[in-house]
C-alpha positions in Angstrom: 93.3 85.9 116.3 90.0 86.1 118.1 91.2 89.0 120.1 91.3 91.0 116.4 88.2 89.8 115.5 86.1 93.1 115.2 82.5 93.3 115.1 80.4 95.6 113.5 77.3 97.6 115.4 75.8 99.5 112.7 76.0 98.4 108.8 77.0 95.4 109.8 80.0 94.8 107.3 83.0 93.6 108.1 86.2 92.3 106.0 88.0 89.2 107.7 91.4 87.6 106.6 90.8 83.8 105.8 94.1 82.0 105.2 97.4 82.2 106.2 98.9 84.7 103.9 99.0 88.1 104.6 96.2 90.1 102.0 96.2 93.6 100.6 92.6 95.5 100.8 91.6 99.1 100.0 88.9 101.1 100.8 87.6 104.3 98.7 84.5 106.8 99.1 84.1 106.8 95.1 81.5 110.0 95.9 84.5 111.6 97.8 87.7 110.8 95.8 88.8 109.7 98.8 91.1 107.3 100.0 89.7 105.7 103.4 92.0 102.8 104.2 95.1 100.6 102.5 96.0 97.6 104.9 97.1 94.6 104.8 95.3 92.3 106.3 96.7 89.0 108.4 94.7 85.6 109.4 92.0 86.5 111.4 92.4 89.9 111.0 89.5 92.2 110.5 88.2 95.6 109.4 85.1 97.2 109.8 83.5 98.9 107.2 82.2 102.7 107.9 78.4 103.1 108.2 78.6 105.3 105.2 77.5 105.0 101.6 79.3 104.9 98.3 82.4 103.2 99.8 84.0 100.4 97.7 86.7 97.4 98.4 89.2 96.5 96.3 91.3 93.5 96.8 94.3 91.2 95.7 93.2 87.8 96.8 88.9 88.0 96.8 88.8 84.5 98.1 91.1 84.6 101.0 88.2 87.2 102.6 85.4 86.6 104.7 82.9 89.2 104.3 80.3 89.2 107.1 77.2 91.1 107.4 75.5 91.2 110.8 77.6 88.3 111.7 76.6 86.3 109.1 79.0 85.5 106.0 78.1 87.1 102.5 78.0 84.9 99.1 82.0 85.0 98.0 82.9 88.3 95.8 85.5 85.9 94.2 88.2 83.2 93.6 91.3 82.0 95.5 93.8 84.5 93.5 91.5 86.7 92.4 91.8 90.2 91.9 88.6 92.7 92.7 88.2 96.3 92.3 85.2 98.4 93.1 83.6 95.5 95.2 80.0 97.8 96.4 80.4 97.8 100.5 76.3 97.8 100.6 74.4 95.6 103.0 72.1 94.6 100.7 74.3 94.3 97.9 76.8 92.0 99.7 74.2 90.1 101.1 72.1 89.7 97.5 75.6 88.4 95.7 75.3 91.7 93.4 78.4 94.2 94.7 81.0 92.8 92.6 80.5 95.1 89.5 83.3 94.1 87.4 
C-alpha cells in the first residue's frame, strides 16, 4: 500500500482509501460539466486532486476516506456508510470543515 500512496505538490488535496473494502469516488468540474474521474478506490489507495477550482467529490462510503491536505488529514466530510455528493475539493474549505454542502 505505501508504494500507492500519492502525494500532492500543489493544492495539496489528496483522497486516500481507509479500510479494507474497496470504495467508489467521483470527481466532477461542476464549472465544466465535466466528468474528471470515477474509480474505485482500494486500502491505501490514493488520488490526487487537480490544482484546479470548482471540482467536487462525491462518494459512497465518506468515512472510509482519508482526505489530506498538505499532508495533514482534513476534519471528516462524513460517516462510516455514508453517502456524499458535491463534497467542495477547496483547500480551505476541506481544511475549515465547510465543503460538505449537502
Amino acid at each position: 500500500p505505501d508504494a500507492k500512496r500519492l502525494r500532492e505538490l500543489s493544492m495539496g488535496a489528496e483522497v486516500e482509501r481507509l479500510d479494507d473494502l474497496p470504495g467508489w469516488i467521483q470527481v466532477r468540474d461542476d464549472a465544466a460539466g465535466e466528468l474528471v474521474l470515477t474509480r474505485m478506490l482500494m486500502s491505501g489507495d490514493g488520488y490526487i486532486v487537480p490544482d484546479r477550482s470548482g471540482l467536487t467529490l462525491s462518494t459512497g462510503n465518506a468515512g472510509a476516506l482519508e482526505i489530506l491536505v498538505d499532508g495533514e488529514p482534513v476534519p471528516a466530510v462524513g460517516g462510516e456508510g455514508t453517502v456524499r455528493r458535491r463534497i467542495v475539493l477547496d483547500a480551505e474549505r476541506l481544511k475549515s470543515g465547510t465543503a460538505v454542502r449537502e
